[in-house]
N, C-alpha and C positions, 0 to 999 in steps of 0.2 A: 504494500500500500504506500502510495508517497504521501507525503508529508505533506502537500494541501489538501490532499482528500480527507485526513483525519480530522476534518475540521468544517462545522455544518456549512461555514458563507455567512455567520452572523456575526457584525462586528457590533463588540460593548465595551461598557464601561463596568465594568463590574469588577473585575480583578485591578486596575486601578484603583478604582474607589476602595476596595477592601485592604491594599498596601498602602494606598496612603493615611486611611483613618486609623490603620496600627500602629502608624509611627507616631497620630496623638494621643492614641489609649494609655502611655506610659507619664504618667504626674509628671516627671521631672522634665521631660520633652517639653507637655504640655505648658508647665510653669514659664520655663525661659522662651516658648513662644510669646504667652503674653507678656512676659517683660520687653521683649523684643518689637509690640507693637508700637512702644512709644517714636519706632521710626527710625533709632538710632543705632550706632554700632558699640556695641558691647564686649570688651576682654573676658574670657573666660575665667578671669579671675571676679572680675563685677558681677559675671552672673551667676559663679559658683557663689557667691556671699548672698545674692537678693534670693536663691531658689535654700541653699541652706545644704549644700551636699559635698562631696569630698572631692575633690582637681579628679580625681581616674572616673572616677562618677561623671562630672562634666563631663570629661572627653570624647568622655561613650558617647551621654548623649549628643553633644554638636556634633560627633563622627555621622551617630544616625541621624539626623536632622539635616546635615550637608550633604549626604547618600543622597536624601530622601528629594533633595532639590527645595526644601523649604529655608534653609539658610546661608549665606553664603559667607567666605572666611577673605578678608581685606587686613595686607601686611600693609605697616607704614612704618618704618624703621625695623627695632626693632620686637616690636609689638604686633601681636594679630589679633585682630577686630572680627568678630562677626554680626550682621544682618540680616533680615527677612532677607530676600531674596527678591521676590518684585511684589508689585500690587494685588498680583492674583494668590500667593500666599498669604497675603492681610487679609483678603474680603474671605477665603479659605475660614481661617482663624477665628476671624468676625463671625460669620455664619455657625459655624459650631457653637460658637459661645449665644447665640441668639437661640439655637437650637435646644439646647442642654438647658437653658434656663440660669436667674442667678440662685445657686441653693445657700442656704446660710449653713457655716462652718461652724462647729462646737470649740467650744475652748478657747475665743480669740480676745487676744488683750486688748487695753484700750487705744494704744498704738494702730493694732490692727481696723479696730472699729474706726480710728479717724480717718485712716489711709484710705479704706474703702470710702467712707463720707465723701472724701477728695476727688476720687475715683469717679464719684455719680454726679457728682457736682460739675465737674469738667475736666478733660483727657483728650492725651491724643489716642488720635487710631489710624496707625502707621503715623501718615503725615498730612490728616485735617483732624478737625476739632471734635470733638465727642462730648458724650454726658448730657446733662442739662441745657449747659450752655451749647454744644452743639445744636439739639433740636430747638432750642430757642432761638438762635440764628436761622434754622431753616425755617421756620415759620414766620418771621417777619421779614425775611425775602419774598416769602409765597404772599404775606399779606400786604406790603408792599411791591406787588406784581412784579419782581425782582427774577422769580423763578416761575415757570410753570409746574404745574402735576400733571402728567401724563401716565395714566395707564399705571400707578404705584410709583414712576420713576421722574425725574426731574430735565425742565429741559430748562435755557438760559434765556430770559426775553429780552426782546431790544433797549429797554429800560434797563436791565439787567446787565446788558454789555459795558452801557455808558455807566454804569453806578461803581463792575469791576475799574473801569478805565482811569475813574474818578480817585476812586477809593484806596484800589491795591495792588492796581498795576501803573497808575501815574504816566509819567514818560514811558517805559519801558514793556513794551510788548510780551505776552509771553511767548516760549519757543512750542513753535508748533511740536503738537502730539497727536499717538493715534486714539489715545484718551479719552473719554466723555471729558468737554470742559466743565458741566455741573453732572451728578449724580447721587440719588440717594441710596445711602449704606443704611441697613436696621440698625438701629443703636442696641447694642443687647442690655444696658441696660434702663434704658426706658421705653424702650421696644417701639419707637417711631425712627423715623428717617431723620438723621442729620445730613448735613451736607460734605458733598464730597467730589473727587475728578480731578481735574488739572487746577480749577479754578480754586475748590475748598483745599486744597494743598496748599495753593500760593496767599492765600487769606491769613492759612496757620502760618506759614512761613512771614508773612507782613506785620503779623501780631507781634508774633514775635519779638519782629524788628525793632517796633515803635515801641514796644513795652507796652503792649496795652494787656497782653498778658505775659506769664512771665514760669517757667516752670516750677515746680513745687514739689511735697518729698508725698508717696513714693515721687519716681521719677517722670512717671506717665502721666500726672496730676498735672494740672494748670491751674493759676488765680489771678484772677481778674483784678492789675492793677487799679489806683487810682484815675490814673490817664484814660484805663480800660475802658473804667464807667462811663467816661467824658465821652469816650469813641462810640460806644455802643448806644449813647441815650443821642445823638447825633448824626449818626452815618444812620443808624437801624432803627431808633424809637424805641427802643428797648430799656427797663432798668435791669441793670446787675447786680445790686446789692446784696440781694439773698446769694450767691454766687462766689462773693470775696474767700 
């Protein structure tokens, strides 16, 4: 028999789908992906300390995790760095955890209890805004006719264009992508759409800039400066207070 006959003519996903969601069934895998959503690049030594396990422990797992094509490893002297790997491992990630639910942990200090607070309040994911203050940004885009709803997903209106042009791209064009420039990701944990794409990347990346947010501990957490408030009750109509 040859070796294409042994085989009905039906092409799937299914044996993908079951090697890749094995390499998240393992906690420690799992843990330094979400650390890894904050977008950044992480030493093995950063994230053996935020997951809590021992350097051959790490190794293992980034060895499996870089196998697996979900993170990738970046020398810069001499130090190496690892990363999600692209966009489609974050919305990956994101969706699991929208999937799975958030379940409350036993036994968490009050440390713990704040960092999550933080967490729900505002975060990144990958590299746009999350949390509270994410879906509160998307909504007063959509209600300032900013964004359209399409079908669950978000498209950019011409008001929309001129408000990025104004607001977060200034002088400076961004560089063409094959991208959605707006797109809605489920927030897993307020389980609406925040904003995302080329556009809500470069919004996070301007906030940044200007301080209008600013990072916070854990490292995924964001808080909305003083200037924040001034930005957002201004460009958006929004207050952020409850949010600091």
């Amino acid at each position: 028999m040859s070796q294409i006959s042994q085989y009905d003519g039906r092409v799937g996903m299914a044996g993908g789908i079951s090697d890749l969601t094995s390499v998240f069934a393992d906690r420690t895998r799992a843990e330094v992906c979400d650390a890894l959503m904050d977008g950044c690049a992480w030493t093995p030594t950063e994230l053996r300390h935020a997951v809590g396990v021992s350097a051959p422990a790490m190794s293992s797992c980034l060895g499996h995790l870089q196998d697996a094509g979900v993170v990738i490893a970046i020398r810069q002297g001499k130090h190496r760095y690892y990363r999600l790997s692209s966009r489609q491992a974050a919305d990956a990630i994101e969706t699991l955890g929208c999937m799975s639910g958030c379940r409350l942990e036993p036994k968490v200090g009050y440390r713990k209890v704040r960092a999550d607070a933080r967490l729900r309040r505002a975060r990144t994911c990958y590299r746009h805004i999350a949390g509270h203050l994410g879906v509160a940004i998307a909504d007063a885009m959509i209600d300032k006719g900013l964004i359209a709803v399409n079908d669950g997903g978000f498209s950019l209106t011409k008001d929309g264009k001129s408000w990025f042009a104004a607001n977060i791209f200034e002088s400076t064009r961004p560089k063409l992508s094959t991208s959605p420039c707006v797109k809605a990701c489920l927030d897993w944990t307020e389980r609406r759409p925040h904003l995302s794409g080329t556009y809500g990347a470069a919004m996070c990346s301007r906030l940044l800039e200007i301080g209008a947010v600013t990072r916070y501990e854990p490292r995924r957490a964001l808080k909305v400066t003083q200037a924040g408030r001034a930005w957002f009750a201004d460009s958006l109509g929004f207050d952020t207070s409850s949010m600091d």
